[in-house]
LOLUM-192921 format. One record per residue (C-alpha): residue number from 1; x negated, z, y negated. Coordinates in Angstrom, 1 decimal. Layout:
N
+--------+--------+--------+--------+
! drengu !     c1 !     c3 !     c2 !
+--------+--------+--------+--------+
!    NUM !      X !      Z !      Y !
...
+--------+--------+--------+--------+
REM end
This chain:
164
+--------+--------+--------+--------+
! drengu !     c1 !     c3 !     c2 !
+--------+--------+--------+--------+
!      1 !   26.7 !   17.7 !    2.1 !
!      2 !   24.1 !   19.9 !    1.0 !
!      3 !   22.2 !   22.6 !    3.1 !
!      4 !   22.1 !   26.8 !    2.3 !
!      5 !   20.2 !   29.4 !    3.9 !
!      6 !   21.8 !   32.7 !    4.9 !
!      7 !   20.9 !   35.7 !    6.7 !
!      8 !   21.7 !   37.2 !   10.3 !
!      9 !   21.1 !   40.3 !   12.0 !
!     10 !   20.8 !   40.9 !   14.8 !
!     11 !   23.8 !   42.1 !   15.5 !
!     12 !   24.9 !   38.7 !   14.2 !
!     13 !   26.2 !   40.0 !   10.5 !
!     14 !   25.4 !   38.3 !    7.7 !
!     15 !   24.1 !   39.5 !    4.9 !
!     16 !   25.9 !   39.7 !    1.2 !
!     17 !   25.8 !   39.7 !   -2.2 !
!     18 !   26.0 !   43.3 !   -2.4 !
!     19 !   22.7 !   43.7 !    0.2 !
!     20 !   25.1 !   44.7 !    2.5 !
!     21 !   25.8 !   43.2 !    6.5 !
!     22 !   29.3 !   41.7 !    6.9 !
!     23 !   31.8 !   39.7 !    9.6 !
!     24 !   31.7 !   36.8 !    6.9 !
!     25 !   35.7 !   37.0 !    6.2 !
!     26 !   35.0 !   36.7 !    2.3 !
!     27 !   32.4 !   33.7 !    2.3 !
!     28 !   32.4 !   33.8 !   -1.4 !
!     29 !   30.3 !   37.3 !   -1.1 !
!     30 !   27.7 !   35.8 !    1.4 !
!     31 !   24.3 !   35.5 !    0.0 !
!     32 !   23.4 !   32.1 !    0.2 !
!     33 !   20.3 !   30.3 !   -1.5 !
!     34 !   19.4 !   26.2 !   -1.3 !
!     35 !   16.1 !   27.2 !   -0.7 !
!     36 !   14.1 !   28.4 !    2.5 !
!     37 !   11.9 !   29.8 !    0.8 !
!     38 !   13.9 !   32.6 !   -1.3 !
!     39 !   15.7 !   33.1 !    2.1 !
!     40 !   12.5 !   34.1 !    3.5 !
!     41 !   11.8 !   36.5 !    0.6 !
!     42 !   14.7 !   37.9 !    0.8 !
!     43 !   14.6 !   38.6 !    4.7 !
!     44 !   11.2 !   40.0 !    3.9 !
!     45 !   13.1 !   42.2 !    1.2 !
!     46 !   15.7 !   43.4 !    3.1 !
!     47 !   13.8 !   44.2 !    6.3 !
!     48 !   11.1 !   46.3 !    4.6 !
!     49 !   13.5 !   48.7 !    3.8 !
!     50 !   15.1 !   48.7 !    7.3 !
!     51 !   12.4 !   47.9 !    9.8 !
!     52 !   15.4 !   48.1 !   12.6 !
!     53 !   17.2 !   44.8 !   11.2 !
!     54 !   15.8 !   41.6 !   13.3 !
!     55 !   16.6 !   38.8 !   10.8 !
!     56 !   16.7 !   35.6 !   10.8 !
!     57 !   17.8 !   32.5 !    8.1 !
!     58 !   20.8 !   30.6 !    9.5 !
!     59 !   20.9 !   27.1 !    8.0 !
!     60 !   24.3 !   25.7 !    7.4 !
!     61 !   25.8 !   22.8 !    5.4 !
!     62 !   28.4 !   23.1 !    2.5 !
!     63 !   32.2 !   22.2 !    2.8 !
!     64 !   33.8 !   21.1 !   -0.3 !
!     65 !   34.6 !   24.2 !   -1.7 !
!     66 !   30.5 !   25.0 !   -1.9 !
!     67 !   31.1 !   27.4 !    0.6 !
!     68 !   29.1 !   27.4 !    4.1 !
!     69 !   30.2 !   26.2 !    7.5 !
!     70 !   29.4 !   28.9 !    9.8 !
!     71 !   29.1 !   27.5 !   13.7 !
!     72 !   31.5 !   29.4 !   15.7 !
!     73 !   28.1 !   30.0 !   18.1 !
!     74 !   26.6 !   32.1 !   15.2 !
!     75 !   30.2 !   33.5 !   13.6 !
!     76 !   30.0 !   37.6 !   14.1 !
!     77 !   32.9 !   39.5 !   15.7 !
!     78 !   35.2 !   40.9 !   13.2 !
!     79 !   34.2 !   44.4 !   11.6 !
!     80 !   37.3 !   47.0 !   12.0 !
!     81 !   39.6 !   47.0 !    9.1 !
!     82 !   39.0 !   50.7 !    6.8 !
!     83 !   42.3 !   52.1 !    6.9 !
!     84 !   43.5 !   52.6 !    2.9 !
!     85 !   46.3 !   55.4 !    2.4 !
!     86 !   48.4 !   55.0 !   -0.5 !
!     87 !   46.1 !   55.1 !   -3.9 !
!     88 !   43.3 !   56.9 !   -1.7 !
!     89 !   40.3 !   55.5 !   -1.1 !
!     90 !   39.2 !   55.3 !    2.4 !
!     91 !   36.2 !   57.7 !    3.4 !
!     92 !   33.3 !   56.0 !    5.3 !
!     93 !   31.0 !   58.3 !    6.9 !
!     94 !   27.3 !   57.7 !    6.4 !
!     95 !   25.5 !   57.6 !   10.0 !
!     96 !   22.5 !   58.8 !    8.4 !
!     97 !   23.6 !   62.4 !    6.5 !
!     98 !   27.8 !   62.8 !    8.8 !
!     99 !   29.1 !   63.0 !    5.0 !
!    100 !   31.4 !   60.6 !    3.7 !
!    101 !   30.9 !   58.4 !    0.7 !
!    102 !   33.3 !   61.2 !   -1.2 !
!    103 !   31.7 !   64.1 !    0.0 !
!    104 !   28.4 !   63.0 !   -1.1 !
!    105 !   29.6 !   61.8 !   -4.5 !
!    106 !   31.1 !   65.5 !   -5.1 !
!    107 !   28.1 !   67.1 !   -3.3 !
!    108 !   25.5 !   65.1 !   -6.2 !
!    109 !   27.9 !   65.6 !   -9.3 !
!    110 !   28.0 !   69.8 !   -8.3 !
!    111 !   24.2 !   69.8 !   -7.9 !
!    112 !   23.4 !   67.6 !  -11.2 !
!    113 !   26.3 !   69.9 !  -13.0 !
!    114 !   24.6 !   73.1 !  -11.4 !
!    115 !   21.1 !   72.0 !  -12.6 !
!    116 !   22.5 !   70.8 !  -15.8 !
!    117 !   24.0 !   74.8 !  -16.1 !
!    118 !   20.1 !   76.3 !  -15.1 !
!    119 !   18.7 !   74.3 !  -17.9 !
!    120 !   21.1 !   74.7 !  -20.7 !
!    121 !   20.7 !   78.6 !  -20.2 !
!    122 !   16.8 !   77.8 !  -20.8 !
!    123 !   15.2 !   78.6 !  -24.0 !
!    124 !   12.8 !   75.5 !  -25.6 !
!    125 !   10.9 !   78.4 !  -27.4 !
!    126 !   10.4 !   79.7 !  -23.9 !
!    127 !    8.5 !   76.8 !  -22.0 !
!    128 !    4.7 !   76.7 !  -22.8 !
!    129 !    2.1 !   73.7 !  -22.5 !
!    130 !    0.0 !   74.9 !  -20.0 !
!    131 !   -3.3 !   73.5 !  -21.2 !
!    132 !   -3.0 !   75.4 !  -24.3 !
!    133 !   -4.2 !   78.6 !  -24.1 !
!    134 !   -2.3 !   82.0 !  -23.9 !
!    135 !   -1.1 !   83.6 !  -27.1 !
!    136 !   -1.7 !   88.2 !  -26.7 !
!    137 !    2.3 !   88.0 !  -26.5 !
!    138 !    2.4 !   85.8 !  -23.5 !
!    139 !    0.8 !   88.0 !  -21.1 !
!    140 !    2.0 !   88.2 !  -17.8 !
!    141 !    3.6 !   91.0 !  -16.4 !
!    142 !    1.1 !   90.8 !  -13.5 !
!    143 !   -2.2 !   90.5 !  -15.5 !
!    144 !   -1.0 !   94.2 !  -17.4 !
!    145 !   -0.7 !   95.3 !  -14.1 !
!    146 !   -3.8 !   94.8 !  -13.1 !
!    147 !   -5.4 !   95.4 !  -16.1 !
!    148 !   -3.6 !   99.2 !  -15.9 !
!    149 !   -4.8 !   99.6 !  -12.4 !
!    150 !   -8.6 !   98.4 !  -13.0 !
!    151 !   -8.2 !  101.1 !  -15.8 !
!    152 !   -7.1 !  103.7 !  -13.5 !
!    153 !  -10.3 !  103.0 !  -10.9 !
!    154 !  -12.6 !  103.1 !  -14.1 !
!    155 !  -10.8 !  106.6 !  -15.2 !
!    156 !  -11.1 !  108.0 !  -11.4 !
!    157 !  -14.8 !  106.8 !  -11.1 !
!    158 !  -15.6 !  108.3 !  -14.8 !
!    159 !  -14.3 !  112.0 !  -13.5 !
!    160 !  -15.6 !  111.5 !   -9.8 !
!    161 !  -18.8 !  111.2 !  -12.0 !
!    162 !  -19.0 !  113.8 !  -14.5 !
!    163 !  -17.8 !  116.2 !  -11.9 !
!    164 !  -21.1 !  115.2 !   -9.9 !
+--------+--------+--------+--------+
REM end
């Protein structure tokens, strides 16, 4: 029999296919690798981007099928079955964000379809390089402003001074 490598949480899930911790039902899903050495990598991998996980390789031997022989010592408790209504999909809220998996799929699509909306309504001609320099038609609102008001100051100072 040959020897596999997978990974166990804490928690004592096992990691699959899909990066994602599991009660091993579908053993066909598990990651699994012959060598130690990806299964270190991959523990590396996986607890970078969630520094909470403890991991650790769990070494098991092959049946017949290829598939591993989990000791009942190190076999996790069975996750609770997602309840599926008739042609629905089951919602699965995210501990992270409270939203479910639906929620936030219809919260992304409005805000890429709402920013999609903003830019068609944008004109190309509109949308200047800014290192190139101004054109006299692209003046800013603000910097005519200020130009009028400096010339108002230099009008006021001009009479305050003749009148002298």
């Amino acid at each position: 029999m040959s020897t596999v490598y997978l990974l166990q949480n804490q928690d004592k899930l096992i990691l699959n296919r899909n990066r994602e911790w599991t009660d091993a039902r579908d053993l066909k899903s598990l990651y699994q690798t012959p060598h130690k050495d990806e299964g270190i990598n991959q523990k590396v991998e996986v607890n970078a981007k969630d520094y909470t996980q403890r991991i650790h390789l769990l070494e098991c031997e092959l049946n017949d099928k290829k598939l591993p022989i989990i000791a009942a010592e190190a076999m996790p408790e069975p996750l609770p079955e997602q309840p599926k209504g008739e042609g629905e999909q089951a919602s699965l809220i995210d501990a992270e964000s409270g939203l479910s998996q639906d929620a936030e799929a219809g919260l992304s699509a409005g805000l890429s379809q709402s920013a999609g909306a903003g830019l068609s309504q944008i004109d190309s001609s509109d949308i200047q390089d800014p290192r190139e320099p101004k054109s006299d038609d692209d003046t800013d609102v603000a910097e005519l402003e200020a130009d009028e008001q400096a010339e108002d100051v230099a009008d006021e100072f001009d009479q305050d001074t003749i009148q002298d």
